[in-house]
MMTF fields as JSON, N, C-alpha, C and O atoms, coordinates in Angstrom:
{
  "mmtfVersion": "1.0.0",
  "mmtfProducer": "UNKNOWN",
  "numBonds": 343,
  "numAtoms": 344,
  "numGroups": 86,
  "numChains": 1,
  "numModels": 1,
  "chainsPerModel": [1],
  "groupsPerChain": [86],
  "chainIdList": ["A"],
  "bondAtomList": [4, 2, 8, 6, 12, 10, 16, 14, 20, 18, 24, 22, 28, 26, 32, 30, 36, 34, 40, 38, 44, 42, 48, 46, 52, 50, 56, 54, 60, 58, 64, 62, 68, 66, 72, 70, 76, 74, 80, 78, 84, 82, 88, 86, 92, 90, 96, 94, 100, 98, 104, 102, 108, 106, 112, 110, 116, 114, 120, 118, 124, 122, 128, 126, 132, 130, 136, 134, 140, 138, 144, 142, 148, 146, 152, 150, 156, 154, 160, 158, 164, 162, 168, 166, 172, 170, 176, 174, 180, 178, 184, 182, 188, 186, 192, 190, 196, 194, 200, 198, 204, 202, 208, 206, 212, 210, 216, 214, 220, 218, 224, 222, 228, 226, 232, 230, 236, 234, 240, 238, 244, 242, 248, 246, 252, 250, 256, 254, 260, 258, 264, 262, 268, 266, 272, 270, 276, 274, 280, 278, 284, 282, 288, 286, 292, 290, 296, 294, 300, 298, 304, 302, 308, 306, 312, 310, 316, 314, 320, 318, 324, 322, 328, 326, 332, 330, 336, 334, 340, 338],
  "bondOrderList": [1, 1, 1, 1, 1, 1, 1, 1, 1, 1, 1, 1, 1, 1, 1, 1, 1, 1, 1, 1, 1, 1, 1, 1, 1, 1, 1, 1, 1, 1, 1, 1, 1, 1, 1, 1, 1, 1, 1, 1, 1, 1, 1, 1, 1, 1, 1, 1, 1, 1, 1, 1, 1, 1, 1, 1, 1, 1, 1, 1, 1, 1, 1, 1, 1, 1, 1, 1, 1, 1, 1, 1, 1, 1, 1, 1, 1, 1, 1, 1, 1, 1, 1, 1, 1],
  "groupList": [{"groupName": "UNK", "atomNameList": ["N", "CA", "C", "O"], "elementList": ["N", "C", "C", "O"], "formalChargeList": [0, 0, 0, 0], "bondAtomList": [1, 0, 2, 1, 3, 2], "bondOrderList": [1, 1, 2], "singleLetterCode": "X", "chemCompType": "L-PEPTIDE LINKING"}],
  "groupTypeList": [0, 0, 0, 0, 0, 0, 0, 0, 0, 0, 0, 0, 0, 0, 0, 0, 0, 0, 0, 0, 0, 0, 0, 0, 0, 0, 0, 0, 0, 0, 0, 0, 0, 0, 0, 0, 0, 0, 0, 0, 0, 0, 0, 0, 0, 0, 0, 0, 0, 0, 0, 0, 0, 0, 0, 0, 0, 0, 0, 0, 0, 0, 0, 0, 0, 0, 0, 0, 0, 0, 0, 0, 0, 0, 0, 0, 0, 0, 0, 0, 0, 0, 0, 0, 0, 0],
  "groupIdList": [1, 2, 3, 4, 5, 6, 7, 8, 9, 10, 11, 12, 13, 14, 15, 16, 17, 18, 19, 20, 21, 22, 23, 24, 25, 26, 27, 28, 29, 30, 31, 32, 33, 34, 35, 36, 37, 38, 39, 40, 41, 42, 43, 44, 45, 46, 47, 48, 49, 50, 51, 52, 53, 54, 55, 56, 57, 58, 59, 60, 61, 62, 63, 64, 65, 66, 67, 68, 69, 70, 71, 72, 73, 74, 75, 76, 77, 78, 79, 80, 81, 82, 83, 84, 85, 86],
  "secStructList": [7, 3, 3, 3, 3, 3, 3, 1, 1, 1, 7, 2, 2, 2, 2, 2, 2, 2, 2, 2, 2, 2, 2, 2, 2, 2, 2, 6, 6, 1, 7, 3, 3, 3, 3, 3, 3, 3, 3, 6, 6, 3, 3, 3, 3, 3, 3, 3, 7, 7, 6, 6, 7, 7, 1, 7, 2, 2, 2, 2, 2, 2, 2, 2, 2, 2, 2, 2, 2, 2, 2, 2, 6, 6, 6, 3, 3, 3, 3, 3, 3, 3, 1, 1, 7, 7],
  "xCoordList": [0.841, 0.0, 0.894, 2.064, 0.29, 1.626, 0.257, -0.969, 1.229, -0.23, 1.285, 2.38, 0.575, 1.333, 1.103, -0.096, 1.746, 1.87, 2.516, 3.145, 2.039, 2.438, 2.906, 2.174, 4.315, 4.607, 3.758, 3.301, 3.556, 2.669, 4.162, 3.858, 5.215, 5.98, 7.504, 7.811, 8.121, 9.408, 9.177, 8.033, 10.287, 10.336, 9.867, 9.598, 9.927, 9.457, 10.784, 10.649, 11.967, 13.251, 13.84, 14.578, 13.146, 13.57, 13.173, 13.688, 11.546, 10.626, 10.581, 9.901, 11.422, 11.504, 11.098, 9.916, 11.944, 12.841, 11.48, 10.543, 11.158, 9.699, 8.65, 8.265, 8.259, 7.041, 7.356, 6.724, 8.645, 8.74, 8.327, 7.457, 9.241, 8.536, 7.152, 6.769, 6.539, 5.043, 4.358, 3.698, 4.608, 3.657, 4.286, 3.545, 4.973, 5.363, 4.655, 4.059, 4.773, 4.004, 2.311, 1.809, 1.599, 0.515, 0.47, 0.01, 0.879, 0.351, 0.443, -0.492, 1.488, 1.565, 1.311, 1.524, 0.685, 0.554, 0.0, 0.425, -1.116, -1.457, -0.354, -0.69, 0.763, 1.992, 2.873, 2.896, 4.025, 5.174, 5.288, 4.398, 6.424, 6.858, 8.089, 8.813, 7.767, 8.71, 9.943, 10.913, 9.495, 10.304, 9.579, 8.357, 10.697, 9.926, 10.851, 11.94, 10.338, 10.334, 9.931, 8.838, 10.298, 10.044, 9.639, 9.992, 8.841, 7.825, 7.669, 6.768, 8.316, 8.485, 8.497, 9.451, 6.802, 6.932, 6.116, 6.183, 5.583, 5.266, 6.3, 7.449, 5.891, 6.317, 5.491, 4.644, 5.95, 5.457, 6.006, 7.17, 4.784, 5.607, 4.452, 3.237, 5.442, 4.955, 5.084, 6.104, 3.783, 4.202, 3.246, 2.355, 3.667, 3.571, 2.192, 2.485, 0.748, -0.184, -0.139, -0.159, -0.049, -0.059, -0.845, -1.776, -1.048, -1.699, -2.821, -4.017, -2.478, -3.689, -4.416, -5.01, -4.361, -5.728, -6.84, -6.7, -7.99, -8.494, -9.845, -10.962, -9.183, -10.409, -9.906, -8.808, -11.048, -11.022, -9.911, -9.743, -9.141, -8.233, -9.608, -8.935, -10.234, -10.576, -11.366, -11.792, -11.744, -12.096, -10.577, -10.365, -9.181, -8.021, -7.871, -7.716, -7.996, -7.499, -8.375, -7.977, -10.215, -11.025, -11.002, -11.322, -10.451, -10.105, -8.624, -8.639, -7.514, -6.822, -6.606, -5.748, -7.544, -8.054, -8.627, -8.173, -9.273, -9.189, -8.417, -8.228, -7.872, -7.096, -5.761, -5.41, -5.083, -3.686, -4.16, -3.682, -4.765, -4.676, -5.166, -4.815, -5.973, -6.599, -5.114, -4.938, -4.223, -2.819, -1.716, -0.965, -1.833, -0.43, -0.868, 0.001, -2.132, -2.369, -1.614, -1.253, -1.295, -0.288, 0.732, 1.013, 1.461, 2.475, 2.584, 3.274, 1.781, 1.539, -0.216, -1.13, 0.014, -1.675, -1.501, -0.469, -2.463, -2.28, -3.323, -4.543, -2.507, -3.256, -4.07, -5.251, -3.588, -4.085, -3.363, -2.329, -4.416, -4.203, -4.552, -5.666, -3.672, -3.927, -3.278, -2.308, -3.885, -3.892, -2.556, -1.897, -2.384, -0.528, -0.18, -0.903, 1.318, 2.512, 2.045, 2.946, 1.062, 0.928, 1.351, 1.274],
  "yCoordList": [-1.16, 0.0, 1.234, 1.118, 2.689, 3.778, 4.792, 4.702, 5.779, 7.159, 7.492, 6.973, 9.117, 10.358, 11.287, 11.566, 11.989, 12.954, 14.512, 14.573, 15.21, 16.983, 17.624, 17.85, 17.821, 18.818, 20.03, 20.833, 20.238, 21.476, 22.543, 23.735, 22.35, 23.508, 22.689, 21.699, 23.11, 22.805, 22.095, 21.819, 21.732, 20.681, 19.021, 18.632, 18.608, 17.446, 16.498, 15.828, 16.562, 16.261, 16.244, 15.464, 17.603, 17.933, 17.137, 16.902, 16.533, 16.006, 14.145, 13.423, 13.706, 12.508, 11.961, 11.7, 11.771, 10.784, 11.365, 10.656, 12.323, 12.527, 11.564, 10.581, 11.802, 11.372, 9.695, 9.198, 9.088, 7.658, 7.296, 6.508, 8.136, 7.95, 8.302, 7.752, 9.175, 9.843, 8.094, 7.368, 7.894, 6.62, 5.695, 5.451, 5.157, 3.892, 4.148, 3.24, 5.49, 5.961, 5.398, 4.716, 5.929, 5.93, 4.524, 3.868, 4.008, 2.476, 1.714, 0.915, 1.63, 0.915, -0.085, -0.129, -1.322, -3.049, -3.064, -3.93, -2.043, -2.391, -2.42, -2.347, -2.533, -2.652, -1.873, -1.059, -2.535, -1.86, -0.945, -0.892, -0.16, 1.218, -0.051, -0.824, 0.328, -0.472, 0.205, -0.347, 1.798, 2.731, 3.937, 4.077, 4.992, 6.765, 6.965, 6.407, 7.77, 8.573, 9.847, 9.808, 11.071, 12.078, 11.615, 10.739, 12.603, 12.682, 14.301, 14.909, 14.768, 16.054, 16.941, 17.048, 17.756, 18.607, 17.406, 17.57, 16.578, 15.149, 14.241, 14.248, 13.264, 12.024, 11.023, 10.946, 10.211, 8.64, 7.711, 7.331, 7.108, 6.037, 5.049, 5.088, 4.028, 2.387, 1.405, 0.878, 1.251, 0.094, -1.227, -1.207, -2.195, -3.711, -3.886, -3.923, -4.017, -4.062, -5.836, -6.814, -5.74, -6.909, -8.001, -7.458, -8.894, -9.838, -10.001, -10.007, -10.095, -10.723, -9.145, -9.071, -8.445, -7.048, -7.936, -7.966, -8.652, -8.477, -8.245, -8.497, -7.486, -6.537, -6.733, -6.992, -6.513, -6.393, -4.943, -4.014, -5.433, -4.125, -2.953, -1.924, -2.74, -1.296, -1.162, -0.007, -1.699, -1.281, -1.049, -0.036, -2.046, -1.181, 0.475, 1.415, 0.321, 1.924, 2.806, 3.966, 2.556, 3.206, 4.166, 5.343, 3.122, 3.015, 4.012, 4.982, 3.585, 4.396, 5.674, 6.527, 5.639, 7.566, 8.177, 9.271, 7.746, 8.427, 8.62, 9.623, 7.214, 7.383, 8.252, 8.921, 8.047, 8.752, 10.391, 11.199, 10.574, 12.685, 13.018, 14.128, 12.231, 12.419, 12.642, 13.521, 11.522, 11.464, 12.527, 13.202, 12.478, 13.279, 15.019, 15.872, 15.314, 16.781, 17.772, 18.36, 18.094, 19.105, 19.234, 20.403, 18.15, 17.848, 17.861, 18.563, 16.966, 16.698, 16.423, 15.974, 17.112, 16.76, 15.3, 15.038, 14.473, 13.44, 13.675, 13.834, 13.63, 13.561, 12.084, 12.215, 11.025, 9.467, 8.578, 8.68, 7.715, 6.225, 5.368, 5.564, 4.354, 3.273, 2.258, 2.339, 0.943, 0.028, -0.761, -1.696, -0.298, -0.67, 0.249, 1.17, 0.212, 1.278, 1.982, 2.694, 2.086, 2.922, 4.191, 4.831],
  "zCoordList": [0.0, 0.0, 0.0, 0.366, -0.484, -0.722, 0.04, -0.031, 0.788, 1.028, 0.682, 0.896, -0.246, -0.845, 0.055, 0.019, 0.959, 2.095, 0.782, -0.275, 1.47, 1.217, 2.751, 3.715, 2.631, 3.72, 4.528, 3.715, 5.401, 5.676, 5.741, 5.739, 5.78, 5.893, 5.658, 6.322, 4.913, 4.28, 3.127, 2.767, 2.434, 0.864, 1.598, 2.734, 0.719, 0.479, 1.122, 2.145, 0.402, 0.956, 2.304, 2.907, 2.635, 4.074, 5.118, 6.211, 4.26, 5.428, 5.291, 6.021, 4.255, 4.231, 5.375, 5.597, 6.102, 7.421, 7.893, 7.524, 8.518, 9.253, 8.621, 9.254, 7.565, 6.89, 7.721, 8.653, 6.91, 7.325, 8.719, 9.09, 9.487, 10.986, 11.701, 12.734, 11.094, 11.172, 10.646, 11.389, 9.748, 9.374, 9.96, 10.912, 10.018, 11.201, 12.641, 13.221, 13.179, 14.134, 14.165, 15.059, 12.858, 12.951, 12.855, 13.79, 11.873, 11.169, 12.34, 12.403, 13.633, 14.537, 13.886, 12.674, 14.735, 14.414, 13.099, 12.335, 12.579, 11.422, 9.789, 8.607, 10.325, 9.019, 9.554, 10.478, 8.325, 8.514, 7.386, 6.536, 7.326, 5.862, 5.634, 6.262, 4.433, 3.445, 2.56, 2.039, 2.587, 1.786, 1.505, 1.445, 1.3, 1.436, 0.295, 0.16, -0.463, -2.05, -1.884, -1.319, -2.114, -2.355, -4.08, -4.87, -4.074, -5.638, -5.869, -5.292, -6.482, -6.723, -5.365, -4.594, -5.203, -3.649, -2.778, -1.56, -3.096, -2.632, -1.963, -2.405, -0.673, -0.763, -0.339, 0.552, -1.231, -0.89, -0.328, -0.453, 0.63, 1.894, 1.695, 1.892, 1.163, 0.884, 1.97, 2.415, 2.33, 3.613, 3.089, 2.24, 3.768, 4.185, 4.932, 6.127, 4.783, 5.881, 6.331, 5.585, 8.322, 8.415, 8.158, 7.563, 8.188, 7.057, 8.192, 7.903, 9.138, 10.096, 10.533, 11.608, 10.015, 9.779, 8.676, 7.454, 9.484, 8.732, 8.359, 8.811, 7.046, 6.573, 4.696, 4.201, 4.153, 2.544, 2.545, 3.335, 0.88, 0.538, 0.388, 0.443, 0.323, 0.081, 1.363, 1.337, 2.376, 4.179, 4.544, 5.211, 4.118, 4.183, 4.022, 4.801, 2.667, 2.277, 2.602, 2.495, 3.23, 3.755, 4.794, 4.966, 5.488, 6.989, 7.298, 8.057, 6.617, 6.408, 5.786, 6.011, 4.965, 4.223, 5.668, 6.001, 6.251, 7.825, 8.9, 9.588, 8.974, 10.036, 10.193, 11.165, 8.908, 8.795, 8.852, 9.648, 8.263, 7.975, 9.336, 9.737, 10.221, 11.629, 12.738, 13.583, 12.353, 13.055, 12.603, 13.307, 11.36, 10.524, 10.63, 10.808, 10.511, 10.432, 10.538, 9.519, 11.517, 12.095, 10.991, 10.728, 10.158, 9.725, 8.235, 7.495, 7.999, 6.594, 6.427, 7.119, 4.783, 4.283, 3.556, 2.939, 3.659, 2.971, 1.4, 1.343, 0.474, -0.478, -1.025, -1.348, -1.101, -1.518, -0.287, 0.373, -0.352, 0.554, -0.686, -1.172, -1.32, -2.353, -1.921, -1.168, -2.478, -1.723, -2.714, -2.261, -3.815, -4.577, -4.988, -5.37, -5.015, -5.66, -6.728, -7.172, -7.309, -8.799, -8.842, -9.89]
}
């Protein structure tokens, strides 16, 4: 699964290493981050959801279109929660 985060203040670059840790934060038991990409003023952080969550992929990415921007706010806007790398 990938969510695309937007900085609320600095580049995209700057905020890597945050973003990664902001979502390991949130995701707790429900997965791990697998890898962070800056994407132009964007980044993307691809994680692993654990297998024993279970719920259908799109109550996944449902569930997570809420939960993350509820946690990350302050920090980053989340633009997409998708459930593969595209």
């Amino acid at each position: 699964m990938k969510v695309v985060l937007k900085p609320i203040a600095g580049t995209a670059e700057a905020n890597l290493d945050r973003a990664r840790e902001e979502v390991i934060r949130v995701l707790s038991f429900r997965g791990d981050v697998t890898g962070a990409k800056t994407e132009g003023s964007k980044i993307a952080v691809e994680f692993k959801v654990n297998p024993k969550w279970d719920l259908t992929p799109q109550e996944k990415v449902s569930y997570l279109m809420e939960w993350i921007p509820a946690k990350v706010k302050s920090v980053f806007k989340v633009l997409s929660v998708s459930e593969n790398s595209q």
